[in-house]
mmCIF file of the N, C-alpha and C atoms, coordinates in Angstrom:
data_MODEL
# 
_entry.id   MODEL 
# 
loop_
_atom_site.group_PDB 
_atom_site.id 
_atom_site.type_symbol 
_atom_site.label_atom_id 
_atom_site.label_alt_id 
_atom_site.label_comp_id 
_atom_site.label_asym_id 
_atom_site.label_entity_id 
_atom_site.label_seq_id 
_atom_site.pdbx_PDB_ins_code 
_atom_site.Cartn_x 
_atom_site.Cartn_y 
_atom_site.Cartn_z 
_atom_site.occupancy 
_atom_site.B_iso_or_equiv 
_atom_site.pdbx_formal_charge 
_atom_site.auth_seq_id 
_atom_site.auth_comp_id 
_atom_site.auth_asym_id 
_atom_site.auth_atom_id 
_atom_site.pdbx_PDB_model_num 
ATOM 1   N N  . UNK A 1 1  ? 8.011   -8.470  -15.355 1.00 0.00 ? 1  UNK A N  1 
ATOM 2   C CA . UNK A 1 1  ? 7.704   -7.403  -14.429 1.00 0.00 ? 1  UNK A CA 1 
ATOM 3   C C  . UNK A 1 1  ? 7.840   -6.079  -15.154 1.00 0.00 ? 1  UNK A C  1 
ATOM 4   N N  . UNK A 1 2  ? 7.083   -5.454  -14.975 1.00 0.00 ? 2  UNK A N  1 
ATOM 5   C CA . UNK A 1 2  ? 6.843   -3.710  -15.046 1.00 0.00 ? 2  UNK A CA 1 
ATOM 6   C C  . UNK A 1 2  ? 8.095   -3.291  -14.543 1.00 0.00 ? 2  UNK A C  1 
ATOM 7   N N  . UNK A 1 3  ? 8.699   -2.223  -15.145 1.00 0.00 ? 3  UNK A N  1 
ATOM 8   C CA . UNK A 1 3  ? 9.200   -1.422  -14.452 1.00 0.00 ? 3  UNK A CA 1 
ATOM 9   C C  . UNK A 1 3  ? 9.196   0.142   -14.498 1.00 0.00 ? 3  UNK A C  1 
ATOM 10  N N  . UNK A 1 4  ? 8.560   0.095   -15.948 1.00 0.00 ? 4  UNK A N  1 
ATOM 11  C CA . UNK A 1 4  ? 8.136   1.991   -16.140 1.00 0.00 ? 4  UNK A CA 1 
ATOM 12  C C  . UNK A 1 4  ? 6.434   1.574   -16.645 1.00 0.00 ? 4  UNK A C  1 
ATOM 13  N N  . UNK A 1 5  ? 6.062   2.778   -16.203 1.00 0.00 ? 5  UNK A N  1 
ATOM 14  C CA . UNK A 1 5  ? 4.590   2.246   -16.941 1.00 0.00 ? 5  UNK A CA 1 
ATOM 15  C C  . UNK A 1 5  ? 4.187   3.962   -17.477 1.00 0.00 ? 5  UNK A C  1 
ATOM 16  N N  . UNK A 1 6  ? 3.831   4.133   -19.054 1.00 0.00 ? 6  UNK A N  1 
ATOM 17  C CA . UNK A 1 6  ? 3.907   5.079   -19.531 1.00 0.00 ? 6  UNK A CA 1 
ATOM 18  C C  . UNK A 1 6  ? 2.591   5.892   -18.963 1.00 0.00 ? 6  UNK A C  1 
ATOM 19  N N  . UNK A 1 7  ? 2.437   7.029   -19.089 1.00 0.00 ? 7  UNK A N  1 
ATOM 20  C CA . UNK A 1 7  ? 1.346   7.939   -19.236 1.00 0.00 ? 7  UNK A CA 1 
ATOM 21  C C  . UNK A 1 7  ? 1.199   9.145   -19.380 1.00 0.00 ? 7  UNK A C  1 
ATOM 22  N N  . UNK A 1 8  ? 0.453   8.581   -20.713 1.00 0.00 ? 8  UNK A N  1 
ATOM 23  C CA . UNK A 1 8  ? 0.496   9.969   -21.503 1.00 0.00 ? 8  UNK A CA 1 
ATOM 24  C C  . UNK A 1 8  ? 1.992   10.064  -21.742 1.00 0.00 ? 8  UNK A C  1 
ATOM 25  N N  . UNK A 1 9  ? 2.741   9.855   -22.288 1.00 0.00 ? 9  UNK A N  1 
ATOM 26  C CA . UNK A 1 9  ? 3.804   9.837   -22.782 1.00 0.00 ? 9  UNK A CA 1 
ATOM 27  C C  . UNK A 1 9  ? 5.114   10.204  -21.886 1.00 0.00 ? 9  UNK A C  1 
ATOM 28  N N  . UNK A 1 10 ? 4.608   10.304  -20.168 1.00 0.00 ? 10 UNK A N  1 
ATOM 29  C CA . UNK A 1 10 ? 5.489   10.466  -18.732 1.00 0.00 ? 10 UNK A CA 1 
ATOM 30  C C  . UNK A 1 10 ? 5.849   8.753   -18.741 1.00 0.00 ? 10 UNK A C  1 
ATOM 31  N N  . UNK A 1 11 ? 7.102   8.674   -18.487 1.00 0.00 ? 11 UNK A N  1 
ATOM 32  C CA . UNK A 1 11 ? 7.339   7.539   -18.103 1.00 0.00 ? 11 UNK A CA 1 
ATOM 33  C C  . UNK A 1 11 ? 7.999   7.760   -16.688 1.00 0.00 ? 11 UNK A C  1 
ATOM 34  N N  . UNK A 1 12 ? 7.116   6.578   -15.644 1.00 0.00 ? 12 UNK A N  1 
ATOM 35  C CA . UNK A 1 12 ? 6.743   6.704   -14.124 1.00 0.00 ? 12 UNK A CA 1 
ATOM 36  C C  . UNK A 1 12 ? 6.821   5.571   -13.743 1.00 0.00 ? 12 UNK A C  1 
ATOM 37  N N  . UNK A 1 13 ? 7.785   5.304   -13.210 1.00 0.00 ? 13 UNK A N  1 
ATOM 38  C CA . UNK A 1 13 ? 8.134   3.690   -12.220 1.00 0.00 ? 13 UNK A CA 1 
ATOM 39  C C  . UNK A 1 13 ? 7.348   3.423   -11.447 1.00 0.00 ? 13 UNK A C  1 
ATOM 40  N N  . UNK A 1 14 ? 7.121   2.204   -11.832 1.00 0.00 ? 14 UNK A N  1 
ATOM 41  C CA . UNK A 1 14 ? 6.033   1.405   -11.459 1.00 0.00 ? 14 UNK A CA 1 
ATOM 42  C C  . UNK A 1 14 ? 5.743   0.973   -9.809  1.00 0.00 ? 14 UNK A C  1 
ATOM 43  N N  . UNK A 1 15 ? 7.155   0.968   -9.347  1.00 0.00 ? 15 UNK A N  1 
ATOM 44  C CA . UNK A 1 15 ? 7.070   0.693   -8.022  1.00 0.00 ? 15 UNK A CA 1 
ATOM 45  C C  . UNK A 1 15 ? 6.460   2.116   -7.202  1.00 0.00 ? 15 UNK A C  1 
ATOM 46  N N  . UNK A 1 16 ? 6.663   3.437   -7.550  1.00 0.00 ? 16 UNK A N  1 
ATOM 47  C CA . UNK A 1 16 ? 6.384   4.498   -7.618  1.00 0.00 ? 16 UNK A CA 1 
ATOM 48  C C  . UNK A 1 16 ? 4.456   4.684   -7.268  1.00 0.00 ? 16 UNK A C  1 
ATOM 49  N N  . UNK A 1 17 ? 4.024   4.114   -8.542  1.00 0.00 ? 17 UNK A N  1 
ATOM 50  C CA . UNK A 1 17 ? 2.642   3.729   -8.385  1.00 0.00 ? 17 UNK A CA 1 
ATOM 51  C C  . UNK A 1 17 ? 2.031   2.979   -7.412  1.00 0.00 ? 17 UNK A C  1 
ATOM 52  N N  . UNK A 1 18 ? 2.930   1.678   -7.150  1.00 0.00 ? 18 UNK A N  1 
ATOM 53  C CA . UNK A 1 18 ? 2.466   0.644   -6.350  1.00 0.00 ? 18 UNK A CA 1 
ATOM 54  C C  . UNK A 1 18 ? 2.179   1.304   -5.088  1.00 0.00 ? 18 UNK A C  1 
ATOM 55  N N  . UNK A 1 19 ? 3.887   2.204   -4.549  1.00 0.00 ? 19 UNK A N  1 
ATOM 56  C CA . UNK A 1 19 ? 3.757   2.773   -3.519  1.00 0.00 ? 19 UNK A CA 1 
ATOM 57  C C  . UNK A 1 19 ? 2.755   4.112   -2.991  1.00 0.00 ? 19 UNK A C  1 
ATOM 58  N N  . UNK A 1 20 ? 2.106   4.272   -3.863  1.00 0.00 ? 20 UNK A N  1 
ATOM 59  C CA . UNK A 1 20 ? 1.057   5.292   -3.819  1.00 0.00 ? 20 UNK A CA 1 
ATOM 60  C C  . UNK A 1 20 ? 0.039   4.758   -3.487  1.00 0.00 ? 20 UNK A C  1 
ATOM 61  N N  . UNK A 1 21 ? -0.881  3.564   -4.341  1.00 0.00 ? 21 UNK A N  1 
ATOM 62  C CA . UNK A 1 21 ? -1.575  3.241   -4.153  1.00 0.00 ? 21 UNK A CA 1 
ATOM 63  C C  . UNK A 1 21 ? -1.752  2.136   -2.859  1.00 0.00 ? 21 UNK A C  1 
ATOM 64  N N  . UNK A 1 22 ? -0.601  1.627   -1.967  1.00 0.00 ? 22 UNK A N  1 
ATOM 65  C CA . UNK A 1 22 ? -0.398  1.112   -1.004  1.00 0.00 ? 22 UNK A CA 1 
ATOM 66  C C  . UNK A 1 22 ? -0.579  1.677   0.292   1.00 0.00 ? 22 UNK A C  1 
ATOM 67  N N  . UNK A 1 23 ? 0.012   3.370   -0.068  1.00 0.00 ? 23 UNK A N  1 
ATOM 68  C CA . UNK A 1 23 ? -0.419  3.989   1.120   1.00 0.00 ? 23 UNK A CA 1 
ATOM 69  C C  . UNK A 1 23 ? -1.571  4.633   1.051   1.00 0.00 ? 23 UNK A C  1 
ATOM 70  N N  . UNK A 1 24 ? -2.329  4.797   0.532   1.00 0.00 ? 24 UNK A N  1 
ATOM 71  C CA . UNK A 1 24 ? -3.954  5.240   -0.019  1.00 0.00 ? 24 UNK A CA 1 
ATOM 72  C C  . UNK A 1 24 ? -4.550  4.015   0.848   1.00 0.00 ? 24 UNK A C  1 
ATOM 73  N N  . UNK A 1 25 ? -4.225  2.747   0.436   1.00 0.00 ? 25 UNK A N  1 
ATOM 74  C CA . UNK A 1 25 ? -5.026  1.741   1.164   1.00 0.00 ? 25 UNK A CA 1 
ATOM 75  C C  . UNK A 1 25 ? -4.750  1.662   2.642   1.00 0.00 ? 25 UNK A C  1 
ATOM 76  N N  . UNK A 1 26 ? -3.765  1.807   3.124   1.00 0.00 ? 26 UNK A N  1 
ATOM 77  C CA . UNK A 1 26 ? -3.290  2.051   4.307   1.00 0.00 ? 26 UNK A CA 1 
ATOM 78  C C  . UNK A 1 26 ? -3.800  2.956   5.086   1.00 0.00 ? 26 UNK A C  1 
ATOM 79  N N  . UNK A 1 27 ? -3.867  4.319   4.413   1.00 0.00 ? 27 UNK A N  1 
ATOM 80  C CA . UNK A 1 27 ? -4.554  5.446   5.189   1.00 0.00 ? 27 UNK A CA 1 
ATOM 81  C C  . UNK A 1 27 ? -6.303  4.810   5.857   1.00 0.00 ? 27 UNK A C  1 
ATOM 82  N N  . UNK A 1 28 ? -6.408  4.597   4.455   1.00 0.00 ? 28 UNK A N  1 
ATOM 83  C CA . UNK A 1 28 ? -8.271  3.964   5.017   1.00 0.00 ? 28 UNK A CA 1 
ATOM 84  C C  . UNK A 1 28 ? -8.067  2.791   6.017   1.00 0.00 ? 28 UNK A C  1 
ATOM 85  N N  . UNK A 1 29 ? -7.556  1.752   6.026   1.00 0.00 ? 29 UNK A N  1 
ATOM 86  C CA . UNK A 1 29 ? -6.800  1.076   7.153   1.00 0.00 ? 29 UNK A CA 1 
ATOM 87  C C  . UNK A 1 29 ? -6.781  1.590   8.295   1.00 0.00 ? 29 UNK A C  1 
ATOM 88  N N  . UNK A 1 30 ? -5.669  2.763   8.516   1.00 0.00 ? 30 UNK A N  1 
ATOM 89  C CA . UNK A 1 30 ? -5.695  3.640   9.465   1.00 0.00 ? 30 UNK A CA 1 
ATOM 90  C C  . UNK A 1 30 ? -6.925  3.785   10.046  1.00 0.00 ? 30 UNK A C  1 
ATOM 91  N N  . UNK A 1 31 ? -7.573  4.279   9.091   1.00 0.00 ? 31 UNK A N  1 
ATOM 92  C CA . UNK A 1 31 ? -8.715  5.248   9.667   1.00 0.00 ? 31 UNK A CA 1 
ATOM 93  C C  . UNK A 1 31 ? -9.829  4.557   10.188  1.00 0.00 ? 31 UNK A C  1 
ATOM 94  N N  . UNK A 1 32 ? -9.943  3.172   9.452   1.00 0.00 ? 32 UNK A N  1 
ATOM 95  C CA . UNK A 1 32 ? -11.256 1.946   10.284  1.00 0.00 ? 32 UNK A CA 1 
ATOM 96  C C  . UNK A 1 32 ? -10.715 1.489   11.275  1.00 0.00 ? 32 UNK A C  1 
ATOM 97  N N  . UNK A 1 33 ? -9.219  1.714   11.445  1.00 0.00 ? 33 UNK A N  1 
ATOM 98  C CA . UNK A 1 33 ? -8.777  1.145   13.396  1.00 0.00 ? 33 UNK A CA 1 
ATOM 99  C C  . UNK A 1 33 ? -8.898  2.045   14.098  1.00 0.00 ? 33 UNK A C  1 
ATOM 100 N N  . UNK A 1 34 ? -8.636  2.945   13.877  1.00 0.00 ? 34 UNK A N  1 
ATOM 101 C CA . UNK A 1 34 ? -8.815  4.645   14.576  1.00 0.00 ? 34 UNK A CA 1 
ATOM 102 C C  . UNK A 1 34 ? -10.399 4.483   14.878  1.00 0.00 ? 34 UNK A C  1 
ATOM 103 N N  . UNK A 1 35 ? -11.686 4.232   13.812  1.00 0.00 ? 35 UNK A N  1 
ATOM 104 C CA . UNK A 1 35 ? -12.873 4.074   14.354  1.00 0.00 ? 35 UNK A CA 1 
ATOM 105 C C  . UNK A 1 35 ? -13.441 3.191   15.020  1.00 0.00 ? 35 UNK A C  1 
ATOM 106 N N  . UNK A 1 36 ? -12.881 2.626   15.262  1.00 0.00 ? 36 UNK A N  1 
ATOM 107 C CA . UNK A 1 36 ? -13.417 1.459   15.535  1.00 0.00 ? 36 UNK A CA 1 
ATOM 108 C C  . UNK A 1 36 ? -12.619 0.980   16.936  1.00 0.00 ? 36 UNK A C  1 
ATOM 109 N N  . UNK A 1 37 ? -11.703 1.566   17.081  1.00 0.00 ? 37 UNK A N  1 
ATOM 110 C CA . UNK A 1 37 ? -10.835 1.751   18.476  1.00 0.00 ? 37 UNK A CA 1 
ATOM 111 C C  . UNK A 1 37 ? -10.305 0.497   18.455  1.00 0.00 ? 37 UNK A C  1 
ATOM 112 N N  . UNK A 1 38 ? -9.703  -0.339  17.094  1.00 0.00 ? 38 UNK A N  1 
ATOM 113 C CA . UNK A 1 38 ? -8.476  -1.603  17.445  1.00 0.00 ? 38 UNK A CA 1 
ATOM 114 C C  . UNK A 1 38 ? -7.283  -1.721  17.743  1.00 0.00 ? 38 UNK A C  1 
ATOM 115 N N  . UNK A 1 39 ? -7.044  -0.105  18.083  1.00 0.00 ? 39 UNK A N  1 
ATOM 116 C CA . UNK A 1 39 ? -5.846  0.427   18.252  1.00 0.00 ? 39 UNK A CA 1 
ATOM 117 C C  . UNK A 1 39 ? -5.143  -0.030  19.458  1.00 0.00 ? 39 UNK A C  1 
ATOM 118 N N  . UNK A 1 40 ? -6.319  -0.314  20.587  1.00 0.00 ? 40 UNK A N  1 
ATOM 119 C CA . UNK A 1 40 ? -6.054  -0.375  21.745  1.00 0.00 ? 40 UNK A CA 1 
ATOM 120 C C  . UNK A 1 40 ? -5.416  -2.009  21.765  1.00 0.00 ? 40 UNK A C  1 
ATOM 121 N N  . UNK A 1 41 ? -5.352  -2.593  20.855  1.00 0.00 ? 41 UNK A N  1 
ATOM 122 C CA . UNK A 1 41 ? -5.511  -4.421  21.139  1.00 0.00 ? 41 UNK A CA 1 
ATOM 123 C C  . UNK A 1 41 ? -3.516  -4.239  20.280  1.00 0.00 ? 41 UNK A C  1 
ATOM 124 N N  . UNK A 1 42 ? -3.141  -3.335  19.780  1.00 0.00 ? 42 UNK A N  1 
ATOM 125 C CA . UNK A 1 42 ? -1.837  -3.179  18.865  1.00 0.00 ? 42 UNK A CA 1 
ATOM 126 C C  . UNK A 1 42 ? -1.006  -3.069  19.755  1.00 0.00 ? 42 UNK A C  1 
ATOM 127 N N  . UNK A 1 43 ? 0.219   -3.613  20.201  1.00 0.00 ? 43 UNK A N  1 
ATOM 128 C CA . UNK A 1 43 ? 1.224   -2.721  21.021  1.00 0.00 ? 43 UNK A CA 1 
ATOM 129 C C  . UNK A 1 43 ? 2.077   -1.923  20.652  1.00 0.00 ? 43 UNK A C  1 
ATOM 130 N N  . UNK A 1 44 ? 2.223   -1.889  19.369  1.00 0.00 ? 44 UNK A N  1 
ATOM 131 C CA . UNK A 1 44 ? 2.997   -0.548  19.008  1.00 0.00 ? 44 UNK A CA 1 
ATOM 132 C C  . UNK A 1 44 ? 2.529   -0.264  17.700  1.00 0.00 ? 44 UNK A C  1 
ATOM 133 N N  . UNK A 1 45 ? 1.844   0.998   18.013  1.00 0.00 ? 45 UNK A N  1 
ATOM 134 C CA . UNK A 1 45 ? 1.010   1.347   16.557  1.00 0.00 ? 45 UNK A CA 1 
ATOM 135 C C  . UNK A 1 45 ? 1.858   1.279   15.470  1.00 0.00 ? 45 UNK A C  1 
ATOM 136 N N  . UNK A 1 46 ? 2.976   2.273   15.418  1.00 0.00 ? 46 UNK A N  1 
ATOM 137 C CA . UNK A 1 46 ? 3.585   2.675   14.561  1.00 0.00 ? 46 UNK A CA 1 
ATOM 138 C C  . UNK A 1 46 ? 4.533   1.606   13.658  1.00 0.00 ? 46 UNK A C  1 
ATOM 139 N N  . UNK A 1 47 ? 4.889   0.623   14.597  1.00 0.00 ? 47 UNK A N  1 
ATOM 140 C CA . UNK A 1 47 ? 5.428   -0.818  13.676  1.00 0.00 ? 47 UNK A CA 1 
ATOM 141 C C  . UNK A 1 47 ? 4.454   -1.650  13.247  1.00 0.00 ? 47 UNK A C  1 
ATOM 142 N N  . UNK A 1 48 ? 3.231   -1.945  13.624  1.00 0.00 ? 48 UNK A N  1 
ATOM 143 C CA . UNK A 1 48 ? 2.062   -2.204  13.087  1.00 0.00 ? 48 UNK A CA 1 
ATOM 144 C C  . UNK A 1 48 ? 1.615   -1.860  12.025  1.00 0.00 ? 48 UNK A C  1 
ATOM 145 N N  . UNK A 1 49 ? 1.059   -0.421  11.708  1.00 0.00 ? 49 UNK A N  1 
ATOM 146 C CA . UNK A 1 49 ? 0.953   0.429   10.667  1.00 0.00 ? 49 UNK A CA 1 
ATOM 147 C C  . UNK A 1 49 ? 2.309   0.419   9.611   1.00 0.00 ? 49 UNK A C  1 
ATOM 148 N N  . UNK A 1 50 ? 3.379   0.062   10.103  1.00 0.00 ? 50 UNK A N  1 
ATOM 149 C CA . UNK A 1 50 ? 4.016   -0.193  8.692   1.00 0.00 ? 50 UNK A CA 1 
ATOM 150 C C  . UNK A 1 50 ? 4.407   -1.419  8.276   1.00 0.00 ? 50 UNK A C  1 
ATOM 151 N N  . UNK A 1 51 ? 3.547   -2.401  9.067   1.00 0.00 ? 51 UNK A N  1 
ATOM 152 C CA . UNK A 1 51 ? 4.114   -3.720  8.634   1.00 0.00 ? 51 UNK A CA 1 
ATOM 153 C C  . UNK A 1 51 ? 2.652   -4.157  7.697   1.00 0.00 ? 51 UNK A C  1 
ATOM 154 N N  . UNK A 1 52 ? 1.920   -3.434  8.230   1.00 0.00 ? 52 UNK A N  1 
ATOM 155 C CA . UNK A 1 52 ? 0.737   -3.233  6.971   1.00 0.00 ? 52 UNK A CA 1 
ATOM 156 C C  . UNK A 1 52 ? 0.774   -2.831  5.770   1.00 0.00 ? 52 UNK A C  1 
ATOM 157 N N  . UNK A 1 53 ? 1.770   -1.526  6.148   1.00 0.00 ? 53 UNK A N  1 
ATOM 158 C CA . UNK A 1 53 ? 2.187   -1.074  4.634   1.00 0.00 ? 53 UNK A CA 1 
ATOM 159 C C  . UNK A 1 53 ? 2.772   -1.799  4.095   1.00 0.00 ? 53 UNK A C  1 
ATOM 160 N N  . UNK A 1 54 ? 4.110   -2.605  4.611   1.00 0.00 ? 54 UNK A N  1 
ATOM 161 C CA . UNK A 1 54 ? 4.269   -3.842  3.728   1.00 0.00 ? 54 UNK A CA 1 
ATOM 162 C C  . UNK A 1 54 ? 3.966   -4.945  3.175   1.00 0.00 ? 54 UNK A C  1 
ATOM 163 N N  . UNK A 1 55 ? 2.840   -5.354  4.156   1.00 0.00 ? 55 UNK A N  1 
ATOM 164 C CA . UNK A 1 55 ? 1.885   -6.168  3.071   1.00 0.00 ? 55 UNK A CA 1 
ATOM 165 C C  . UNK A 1 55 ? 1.121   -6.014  1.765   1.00 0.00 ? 55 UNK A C  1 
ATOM 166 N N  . UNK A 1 56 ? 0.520   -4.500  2.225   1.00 0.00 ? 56 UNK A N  1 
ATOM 167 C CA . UNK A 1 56 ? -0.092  -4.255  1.252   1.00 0.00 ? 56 UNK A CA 1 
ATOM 168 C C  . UNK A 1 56 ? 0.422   -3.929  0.232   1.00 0.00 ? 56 UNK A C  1 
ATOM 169 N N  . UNK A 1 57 ? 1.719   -3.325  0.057   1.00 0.00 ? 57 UNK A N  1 
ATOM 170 C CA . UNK A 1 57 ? 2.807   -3.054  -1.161  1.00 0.00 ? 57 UNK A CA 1 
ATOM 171 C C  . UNK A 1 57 ? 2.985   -4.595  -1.734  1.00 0.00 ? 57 UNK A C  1 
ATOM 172 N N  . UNK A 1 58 ? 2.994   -5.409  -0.916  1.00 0.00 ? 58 UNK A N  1 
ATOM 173 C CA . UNK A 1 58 ? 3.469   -6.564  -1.334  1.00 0.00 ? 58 UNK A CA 1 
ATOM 174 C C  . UNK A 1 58 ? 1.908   -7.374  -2.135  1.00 0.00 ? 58 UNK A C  1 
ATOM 175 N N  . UNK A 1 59 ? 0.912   -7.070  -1.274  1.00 0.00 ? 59 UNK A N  1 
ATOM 176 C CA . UNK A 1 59 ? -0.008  -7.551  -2.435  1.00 0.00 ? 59 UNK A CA 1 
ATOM 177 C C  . UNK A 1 59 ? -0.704  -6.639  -3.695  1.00 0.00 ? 59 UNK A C  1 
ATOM 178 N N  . UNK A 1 60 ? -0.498  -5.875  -3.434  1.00 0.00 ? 60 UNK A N  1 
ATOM 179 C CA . UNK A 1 60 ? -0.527  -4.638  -5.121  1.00 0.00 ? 60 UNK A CA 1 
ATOM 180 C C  . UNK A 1 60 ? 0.360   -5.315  -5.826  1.00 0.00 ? 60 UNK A C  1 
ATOM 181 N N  . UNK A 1 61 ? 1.990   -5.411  -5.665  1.00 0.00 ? 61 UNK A N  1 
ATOM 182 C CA . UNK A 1 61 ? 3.070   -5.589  -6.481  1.00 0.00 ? 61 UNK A CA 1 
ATOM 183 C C  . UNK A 1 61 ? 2.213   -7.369  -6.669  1.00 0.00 ? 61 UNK A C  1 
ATOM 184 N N  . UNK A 1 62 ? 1.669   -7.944  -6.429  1.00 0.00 ? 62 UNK A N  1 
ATOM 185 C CA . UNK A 1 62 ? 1.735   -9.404  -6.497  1.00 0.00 ? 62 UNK A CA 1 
ATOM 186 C C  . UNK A 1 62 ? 0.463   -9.065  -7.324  1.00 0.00 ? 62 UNK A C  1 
ATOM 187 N N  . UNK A 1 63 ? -0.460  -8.744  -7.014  1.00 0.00 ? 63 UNK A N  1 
ATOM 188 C CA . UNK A 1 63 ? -1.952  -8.251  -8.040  1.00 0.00 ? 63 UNK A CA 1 
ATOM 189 C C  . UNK A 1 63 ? -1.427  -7.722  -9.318  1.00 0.00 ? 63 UNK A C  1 
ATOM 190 N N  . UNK A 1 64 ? -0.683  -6.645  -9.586  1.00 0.00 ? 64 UNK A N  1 
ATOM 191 C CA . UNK A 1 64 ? -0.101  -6.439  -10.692 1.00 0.00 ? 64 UNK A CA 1 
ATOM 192 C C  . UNK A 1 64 ? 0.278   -7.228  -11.719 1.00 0.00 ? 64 UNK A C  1 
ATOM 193 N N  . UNK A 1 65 ? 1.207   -8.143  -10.949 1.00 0.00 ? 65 UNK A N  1 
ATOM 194 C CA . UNK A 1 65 ? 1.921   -9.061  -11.720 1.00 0.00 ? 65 UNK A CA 1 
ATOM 195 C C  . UNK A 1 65 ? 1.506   -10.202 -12.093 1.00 0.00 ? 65 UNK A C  1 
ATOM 196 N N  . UNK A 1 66 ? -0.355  -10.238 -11.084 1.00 0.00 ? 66 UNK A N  1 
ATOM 197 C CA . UNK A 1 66 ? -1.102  -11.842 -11.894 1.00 0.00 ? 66 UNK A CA 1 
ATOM 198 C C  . UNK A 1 66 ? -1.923  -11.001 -12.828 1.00 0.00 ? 66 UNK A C  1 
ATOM 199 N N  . UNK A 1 67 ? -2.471  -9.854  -12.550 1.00 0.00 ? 67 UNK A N  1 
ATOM 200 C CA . UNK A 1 67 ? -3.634  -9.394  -13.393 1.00 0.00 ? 67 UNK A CA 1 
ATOM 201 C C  . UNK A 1 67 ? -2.849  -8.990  -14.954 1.00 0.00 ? 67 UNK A C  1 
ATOM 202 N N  . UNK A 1 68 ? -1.174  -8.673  -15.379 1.00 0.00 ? 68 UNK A N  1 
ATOM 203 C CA . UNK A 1 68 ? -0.798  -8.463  -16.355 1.00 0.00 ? 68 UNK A CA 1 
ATOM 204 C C  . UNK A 1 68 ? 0.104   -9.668  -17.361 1.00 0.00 ? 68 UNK A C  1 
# 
């Protein structure tokens, strides 16, 4: 497992990244239930929306670790 990943000579924890790019995917997430009005079928948005975020952290961190 990763745990710093250099750039450009910044060294930046990796989980750091994951979590960036997790909520990037999330936002767009957000935003196709918001259009699409699946919001209404959720009973509580807000534990919903972060149990997404934990999936998706969880499959970045799991993509990472087959693709390296």
């Amino acid at each position: 497992m990763r745990y710093v990943i250099d750039i450009y000579g910044v060294l930046v924890p990796a989980l750091l990244l994951w979590i960036i790019l997790a909520y990037a995917l999330s936002a767009v997430q957000r935003r196709l239930m918001q259009r699409f009005d699946l919001y209404r079928l959720v009973w509580h948005r807000a534990l919903f929306d972060f149990a997404i975020f934990i999936c998706l952290l969880g499959g970045v961190v799991y993509l990472s670790e087959y693709l390296s």
